[in-house]
C-alpha positions as CSV (number, residue, x, y, z in Angstrom):
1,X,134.9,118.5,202.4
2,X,133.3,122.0,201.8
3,X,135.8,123.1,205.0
4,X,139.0,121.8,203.5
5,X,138.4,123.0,200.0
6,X,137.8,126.5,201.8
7,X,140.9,126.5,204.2
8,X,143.0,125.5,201.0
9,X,141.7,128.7,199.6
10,X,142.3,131.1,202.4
11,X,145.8,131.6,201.7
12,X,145.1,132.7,197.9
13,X,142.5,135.3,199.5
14,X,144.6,136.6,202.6
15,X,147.9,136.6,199.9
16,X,145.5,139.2,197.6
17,X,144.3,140.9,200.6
18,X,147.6,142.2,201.9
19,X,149.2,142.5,198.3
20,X,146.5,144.8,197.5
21,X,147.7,147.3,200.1
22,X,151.2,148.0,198.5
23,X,152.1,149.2,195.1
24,X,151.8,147.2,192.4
25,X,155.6,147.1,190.3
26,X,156.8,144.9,187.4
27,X,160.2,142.9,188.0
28,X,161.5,142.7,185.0
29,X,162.9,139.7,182.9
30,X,165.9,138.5,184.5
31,X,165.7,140.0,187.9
32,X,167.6,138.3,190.8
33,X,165.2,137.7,193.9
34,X,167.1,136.4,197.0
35,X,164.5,135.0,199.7
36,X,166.5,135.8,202.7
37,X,168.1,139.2,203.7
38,X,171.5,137.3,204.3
39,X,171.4,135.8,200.9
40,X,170.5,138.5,198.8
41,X,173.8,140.3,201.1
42,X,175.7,137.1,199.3
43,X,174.4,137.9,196.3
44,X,175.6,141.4,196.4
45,X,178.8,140.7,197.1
46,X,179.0,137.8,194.4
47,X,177.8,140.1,191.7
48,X,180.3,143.0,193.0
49,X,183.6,140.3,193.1
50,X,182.2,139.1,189.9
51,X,182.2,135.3,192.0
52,X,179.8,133.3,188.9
53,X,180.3,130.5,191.5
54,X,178.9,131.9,194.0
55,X,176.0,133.5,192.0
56,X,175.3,130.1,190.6
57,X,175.3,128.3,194.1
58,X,172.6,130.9,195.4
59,X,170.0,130.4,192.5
60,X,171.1,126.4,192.3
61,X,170.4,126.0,195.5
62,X,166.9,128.1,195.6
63,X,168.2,130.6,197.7
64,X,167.6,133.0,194.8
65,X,165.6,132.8,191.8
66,X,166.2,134.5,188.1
67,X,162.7,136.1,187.2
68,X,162.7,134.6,183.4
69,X,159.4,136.7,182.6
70,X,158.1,139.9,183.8
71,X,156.0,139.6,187.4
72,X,154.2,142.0,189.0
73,X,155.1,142.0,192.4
74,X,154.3,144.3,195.3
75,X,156.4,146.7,197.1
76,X,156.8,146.0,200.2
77,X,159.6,148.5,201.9
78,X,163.2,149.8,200.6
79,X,165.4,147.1,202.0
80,X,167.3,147.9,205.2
81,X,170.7,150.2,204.2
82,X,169.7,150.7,200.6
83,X,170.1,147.2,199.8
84,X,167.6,146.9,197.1
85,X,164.1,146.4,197.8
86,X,161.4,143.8,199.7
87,X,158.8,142.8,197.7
88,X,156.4,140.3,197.7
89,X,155.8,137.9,195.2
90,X,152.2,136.7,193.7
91,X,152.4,133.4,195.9
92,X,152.2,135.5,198.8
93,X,156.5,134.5,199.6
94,X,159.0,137.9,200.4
95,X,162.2,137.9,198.7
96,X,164.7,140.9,198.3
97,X,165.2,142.2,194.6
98,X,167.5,145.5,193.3
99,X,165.2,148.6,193.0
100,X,166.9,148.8,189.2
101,X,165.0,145.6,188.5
102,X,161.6,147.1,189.5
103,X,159.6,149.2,186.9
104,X,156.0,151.0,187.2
């Protein structure tokens, strides 16, 4: 019992472990994060065609998430192409986000 209560648990300290190595940034309160490169490129191009459709599709369906609260999140990497940004989220999860949305 002691074992599985301690594997349960490794995530939550590996998740911290890594995080702690990037910089630490606040997404602010109704940021976009897209959880695949390809999606967030959809997302893009939905916001810049002004597609609400589309937009909705992409967060209805989980592919994105609105942020409804400001998260701190870790910086990962400057997406590929000046895209936006990789971060990581507290769960541990990746998703891609607009620099704009990120704040010290």
């Amino acid at each position: 019992m002691k074992l599985a209560a301690l594997l349960f648990a490794l995530p939550l300290f590996a998740t911290s472990a890594m995080a702690s190595d990037f910089q630490q940034m606040t997404l602010k309160s109704d940021s976009v994060v897209c959880f695949d490169s390809d999606d967030w490129d959809e997302m893009i191009a939905a916001s810049v065609d002004q597609d609400v459709a589309a937009v909705k599709r992409l967060v209805n369906s989980g592919a994105c998430r609105v942020i409804t609260s400001p998260t701190r999140v870790s910086y990962l990497d400057p997406a590929a192409g000046g895209r936006g940004a990789l971060i990581q989220m507290p769960s541990g999860k990746t998703g891609y986000t607009a620099d704009e949305f990120l704040q010290q």
